[in-house]
C-alpha positions, 0 to 999 in steps of 0.5 A: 321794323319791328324790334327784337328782344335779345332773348328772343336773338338767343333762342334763334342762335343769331346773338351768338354768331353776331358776338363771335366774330373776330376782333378787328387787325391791328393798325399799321401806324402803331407798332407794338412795344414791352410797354404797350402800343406806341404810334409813330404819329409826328416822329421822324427817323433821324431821332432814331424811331424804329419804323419812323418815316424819314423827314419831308422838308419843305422848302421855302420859295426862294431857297433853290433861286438864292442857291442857283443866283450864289452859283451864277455870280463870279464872286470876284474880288468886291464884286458882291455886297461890297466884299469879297465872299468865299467860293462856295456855293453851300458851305456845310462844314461851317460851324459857329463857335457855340452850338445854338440851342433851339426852343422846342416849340410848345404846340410841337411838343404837346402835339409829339411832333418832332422836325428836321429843319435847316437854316441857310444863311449868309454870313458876314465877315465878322462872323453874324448871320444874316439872310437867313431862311428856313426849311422845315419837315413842320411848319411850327418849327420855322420860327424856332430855327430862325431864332436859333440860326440867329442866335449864332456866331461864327469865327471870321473865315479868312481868305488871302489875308482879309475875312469873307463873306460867307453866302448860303451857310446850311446849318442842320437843327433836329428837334426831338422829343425824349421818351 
């Protein structure tokens, strides 16, 4: 083939019909806002994102098995764990004494991924979790939401006079980024 000078383009009219075509539509995955563009890429709905998709978590193996093995057993008198536990098979109203503060996970942060995650957990009758198990929309989340579920405490539920063990606590952390 033999090249073609851009003058030569120019007399016939092909330069001009080449360079007037219309710019390409917009992406979908980016939503126009009064300061620009903004990619919705790594948000979630439940940080509030206009147009963000809502959180996939994944959940571990063992999650559905501990809940379906919690709602199998009597939970009687002693009968697990050497005392006696509480009846509820995921308890979500349980709240500790202090809010846990979760670090956000510095790869998560320079890479604008936000998270839903839940840890669900067992906790002890003086009130300290244990067992603890996470299920997160991103993998680089899980060990942040381990730490934080640790890190809590709760007060002793009492049932009869004597405090319980609590089993399958599900304890919701959202992690998002500002701005």
């Amino acid at each position: 083939m033999k090249p073609v000078s851009l003058a030569a383009l120019a007399a016939t009219g092909l330069l001009a019909a080449a360079c007037a075509t219309p710019p390409p539509a917009p992406d979908t995955a980016v939503s126009a806002s009064a300061t620009g563009p903004v990619s919705l890429a790594g948000k979630i709905a439940a940080c509030g994102h206009a147009g963000a998709p809502p959180a996939e978590v994944v959940y571990p193996d063992g999650w559905q098995q501990r809940l379906a093995e919690v709602a199998k057993k009597t939970m009687s008198d002693d009968e697990l764990l050497g005392g006696p536990v509480t009846t509820e098979v995921v308890a979500r109203d349980d709240q500790p004494l202090s809010p846990p503060r979760p670090v956000y996970p510095q790869s998560a942060a320079s890479m604008g991924l936000e998270a839903q995650c839940y840890a669900m957990m067992d906790v002890t009758p003086s009130g300290v979790p244990e067992d603890i198990l996470t299920a997160c929309s991103s993998a680089a989340f899980n060990a942040s939401a381990y730490e934080a579920a640790r890190s809590m405490t709760f007060a002793p539920k009492v049932v009869d006079g004597r405090q319980v063990r609590r089993l399958n606590v599900v304890y919701p952390l959202t992690y998002c980024l500002q701005g």
